[in-house]
Residue frames as qw, qx, qy, qz and C-alpha x, y, z in Angstrom:
[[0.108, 0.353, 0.882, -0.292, 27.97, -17.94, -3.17],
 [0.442, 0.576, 0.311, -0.614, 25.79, -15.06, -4.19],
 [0.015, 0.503, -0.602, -0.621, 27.01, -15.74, -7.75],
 [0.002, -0.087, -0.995, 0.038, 25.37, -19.25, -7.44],
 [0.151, 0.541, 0.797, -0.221, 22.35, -18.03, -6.65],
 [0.236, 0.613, -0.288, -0.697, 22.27, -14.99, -9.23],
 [0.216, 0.325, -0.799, -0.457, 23.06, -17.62, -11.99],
 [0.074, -0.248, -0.965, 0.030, 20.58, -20.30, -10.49],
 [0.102, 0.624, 0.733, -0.248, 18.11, -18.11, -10.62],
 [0.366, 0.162, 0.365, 0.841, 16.56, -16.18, -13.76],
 [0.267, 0.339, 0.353, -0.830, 13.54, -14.19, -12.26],
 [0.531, 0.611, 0.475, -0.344, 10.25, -13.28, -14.32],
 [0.045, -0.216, 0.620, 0.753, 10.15, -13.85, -18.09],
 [0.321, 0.036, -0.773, -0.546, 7.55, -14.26, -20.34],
 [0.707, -0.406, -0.103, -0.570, 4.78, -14.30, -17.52],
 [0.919, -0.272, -0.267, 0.101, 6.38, -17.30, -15.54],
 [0.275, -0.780, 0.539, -0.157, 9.48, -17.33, -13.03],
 [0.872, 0.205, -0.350, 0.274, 12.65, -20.18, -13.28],
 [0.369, -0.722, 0.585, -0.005, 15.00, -21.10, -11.76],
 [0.830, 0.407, -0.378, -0.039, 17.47, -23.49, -13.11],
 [0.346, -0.712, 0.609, -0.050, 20.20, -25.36, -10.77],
 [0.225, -0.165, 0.932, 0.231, 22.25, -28.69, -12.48],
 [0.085, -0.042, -0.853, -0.513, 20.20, -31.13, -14.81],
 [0.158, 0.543, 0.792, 0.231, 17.04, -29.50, -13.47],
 [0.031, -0.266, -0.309, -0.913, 14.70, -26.53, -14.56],
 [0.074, 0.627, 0.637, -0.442, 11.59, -25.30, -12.11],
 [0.032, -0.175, -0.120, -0.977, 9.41, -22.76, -14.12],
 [0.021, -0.540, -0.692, 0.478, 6.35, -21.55, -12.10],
 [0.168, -0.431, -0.369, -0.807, 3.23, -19.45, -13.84],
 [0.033, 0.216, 0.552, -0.804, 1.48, -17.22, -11.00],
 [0.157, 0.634, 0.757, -0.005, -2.33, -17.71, -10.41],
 [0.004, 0.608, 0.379, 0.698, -4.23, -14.28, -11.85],
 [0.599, -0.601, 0.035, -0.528, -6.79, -14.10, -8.85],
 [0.425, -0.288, 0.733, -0.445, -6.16, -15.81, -5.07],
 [0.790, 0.061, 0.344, -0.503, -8.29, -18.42, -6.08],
 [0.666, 0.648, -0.335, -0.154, -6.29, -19.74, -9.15],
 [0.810, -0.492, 0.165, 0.272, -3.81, -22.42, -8.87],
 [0.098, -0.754, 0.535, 0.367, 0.02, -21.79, -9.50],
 [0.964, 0.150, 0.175, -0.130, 0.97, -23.89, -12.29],
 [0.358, -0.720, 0.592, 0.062, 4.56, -25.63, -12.52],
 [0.903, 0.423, -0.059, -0.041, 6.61, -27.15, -14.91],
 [0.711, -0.448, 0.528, 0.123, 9.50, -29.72, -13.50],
 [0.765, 0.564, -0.237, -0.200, 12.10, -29.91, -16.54],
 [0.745, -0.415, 0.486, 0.192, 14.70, -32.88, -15.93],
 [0.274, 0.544, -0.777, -0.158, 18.24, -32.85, -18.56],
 [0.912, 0.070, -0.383, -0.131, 18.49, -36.36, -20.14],
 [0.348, 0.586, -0.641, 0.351, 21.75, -36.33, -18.13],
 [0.225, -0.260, 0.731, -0.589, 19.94, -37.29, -15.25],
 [0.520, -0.033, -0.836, -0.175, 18.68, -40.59, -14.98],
 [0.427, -0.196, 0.522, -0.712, 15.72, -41.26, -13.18],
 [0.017, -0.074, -0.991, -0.106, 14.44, -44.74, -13.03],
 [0.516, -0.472, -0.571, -0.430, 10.41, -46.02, -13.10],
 [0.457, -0.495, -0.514, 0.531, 10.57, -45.98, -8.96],
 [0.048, -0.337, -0.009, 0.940, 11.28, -41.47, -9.34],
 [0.171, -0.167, -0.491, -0.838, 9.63, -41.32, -12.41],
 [0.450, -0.515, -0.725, -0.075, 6.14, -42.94, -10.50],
 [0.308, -0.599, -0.591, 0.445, 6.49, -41.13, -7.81],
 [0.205, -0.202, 0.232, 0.929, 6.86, -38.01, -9.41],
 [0.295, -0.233, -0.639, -0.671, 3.62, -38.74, -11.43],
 [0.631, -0.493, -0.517, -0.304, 1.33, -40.16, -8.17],
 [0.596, -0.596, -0.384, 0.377, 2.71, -38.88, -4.99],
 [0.226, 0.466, -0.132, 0.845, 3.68, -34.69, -5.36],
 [0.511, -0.633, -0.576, 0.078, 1.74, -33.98, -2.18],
 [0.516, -0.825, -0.046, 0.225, 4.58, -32.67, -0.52],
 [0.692, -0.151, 0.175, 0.684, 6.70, -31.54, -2.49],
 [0.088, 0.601, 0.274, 0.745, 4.98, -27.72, -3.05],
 [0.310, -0.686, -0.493, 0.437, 4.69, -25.26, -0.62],
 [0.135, 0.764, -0.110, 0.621, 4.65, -21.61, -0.17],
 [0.581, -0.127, -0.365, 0.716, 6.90, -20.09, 2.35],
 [0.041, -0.822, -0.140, -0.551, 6.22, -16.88, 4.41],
 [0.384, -0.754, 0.335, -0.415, 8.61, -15.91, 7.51],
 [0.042, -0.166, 0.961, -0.218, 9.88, -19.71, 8.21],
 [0.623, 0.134, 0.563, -0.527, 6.05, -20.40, 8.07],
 [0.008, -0.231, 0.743, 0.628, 5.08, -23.10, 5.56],
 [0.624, 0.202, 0.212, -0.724, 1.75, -23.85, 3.49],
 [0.300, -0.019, 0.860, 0.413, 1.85, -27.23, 2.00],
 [0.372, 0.009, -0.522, -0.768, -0.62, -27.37, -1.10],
 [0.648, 0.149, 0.392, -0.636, -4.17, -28.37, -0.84],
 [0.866, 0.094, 0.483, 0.086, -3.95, -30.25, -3.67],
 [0.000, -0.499, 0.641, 0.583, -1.58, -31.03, -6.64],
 [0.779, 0.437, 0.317, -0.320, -2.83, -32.08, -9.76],
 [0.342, -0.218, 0.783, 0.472, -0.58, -33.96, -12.68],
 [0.654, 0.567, 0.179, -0.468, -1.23, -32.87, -15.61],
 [0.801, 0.049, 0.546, 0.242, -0.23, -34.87, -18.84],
 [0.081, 0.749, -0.318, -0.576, 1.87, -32.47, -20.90],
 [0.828, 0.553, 0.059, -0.068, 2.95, -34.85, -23.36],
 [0.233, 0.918, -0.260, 0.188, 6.39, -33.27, -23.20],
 [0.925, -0.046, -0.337, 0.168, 9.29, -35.66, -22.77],
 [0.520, 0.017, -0.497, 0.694, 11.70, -35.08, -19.89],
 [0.178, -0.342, 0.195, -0.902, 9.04, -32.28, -18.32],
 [0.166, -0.435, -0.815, 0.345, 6.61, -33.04, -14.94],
 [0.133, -0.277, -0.159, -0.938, 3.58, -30.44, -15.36],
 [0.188, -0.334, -0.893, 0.234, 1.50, -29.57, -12.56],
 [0.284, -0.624, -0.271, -0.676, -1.55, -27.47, -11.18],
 [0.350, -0.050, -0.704, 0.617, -0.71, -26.85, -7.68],
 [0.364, -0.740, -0.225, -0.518, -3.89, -25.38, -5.22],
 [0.141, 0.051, -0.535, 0.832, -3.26, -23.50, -1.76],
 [0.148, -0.667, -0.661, 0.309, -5.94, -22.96, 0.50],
 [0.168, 0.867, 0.340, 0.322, -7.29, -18.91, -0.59],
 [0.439, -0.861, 0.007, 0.259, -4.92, -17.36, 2.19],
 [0.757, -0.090, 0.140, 0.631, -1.91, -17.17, 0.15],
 [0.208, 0.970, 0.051, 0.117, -1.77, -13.46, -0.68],
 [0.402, -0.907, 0.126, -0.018, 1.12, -12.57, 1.78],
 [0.953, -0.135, 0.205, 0.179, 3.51, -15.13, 0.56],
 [0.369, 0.801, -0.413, -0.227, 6.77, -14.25, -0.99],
 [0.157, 0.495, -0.737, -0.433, 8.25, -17.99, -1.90],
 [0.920, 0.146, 0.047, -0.361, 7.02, -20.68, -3.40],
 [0.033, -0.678, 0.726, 0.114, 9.10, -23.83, -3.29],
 [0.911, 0.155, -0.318, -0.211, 9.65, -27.18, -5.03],
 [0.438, -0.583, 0.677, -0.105, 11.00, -29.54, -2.39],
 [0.535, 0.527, -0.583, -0.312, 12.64, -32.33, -4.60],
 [0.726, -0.297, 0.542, -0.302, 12.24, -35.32, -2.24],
 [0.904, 0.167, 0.365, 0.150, 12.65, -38.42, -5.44],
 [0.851, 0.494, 0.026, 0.176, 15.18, -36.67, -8.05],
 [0.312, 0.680, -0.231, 0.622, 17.58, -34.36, -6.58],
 [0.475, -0.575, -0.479, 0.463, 16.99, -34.18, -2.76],
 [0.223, 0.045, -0.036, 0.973, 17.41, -30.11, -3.30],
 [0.248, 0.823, 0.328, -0.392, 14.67, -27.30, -2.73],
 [0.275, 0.226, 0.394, 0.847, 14.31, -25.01, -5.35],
 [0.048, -0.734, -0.569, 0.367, 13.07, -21.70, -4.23],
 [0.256, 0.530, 0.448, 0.673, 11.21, -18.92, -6.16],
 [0.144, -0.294, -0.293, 0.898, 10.56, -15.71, -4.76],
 [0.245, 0.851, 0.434, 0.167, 6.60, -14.52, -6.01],
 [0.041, 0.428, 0.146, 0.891, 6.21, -10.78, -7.05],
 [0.071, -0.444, -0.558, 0.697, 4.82, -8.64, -4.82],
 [0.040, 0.673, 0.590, 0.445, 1.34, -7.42, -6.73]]
């Protein structure tokens, strides 16, 4: 089990945290300042087939499907913004939290249309 989650998860590279678990890829770039939003890029293997029903909602209904985590306490997002990468098989967003999030240590992508799975990232402690 810890192996699983060693291997499903490659920490900070290259300014961003991943995590990778079957045919998808979460990479998350932390905001500079509190005020910044977290931006997040949702890569999906061809292997997984996701019809126009996922693929829509994915594009016009992420609402809920970003939080940060802190004790069992969650913060959904204030707002999520789709952004239009261009980049086939990849969902890119701009995710905003209300200014309290200092304290937080995960941020998590709750997969609700392609995978039913969370996919949780552990911030850096600044």
């Amino acid at each position: 089990m810890i192996l699983l989650v060693l291997l499903g998860c490659k920490g900070k590279t290259n300014g961003y945290n991943e995590i990778e678990r079957g045919a998808v890829s979460v990479k998350l770039f932390e905001p500079k300042k509190v005020s910044d939003p977290y931006k997040v890029r949702v890569f999906i293997d061809k292997e997984l087939q996701v019809n126009s029903t996922q693929n829509n909602k994915m594009l016009f209904a992420p609402d809920s499907l970003f939080y940060l985590s802190y004790n069992g306490i969650k913060q959904y997002a204030e707002q999520v913004e789709f952004v239009a990468s261009g980049v086939s098989g990849c969902f890119e967003y701009m995710v905003y939290f209300h200014q309290g999030h200092q304290s937080v240590s995960n941020f998590v992508f709750n997969d609700r249309y392609l995978t039913q799975q969370e996919y949780k990232i552990q911030l850096n402690k600044n």
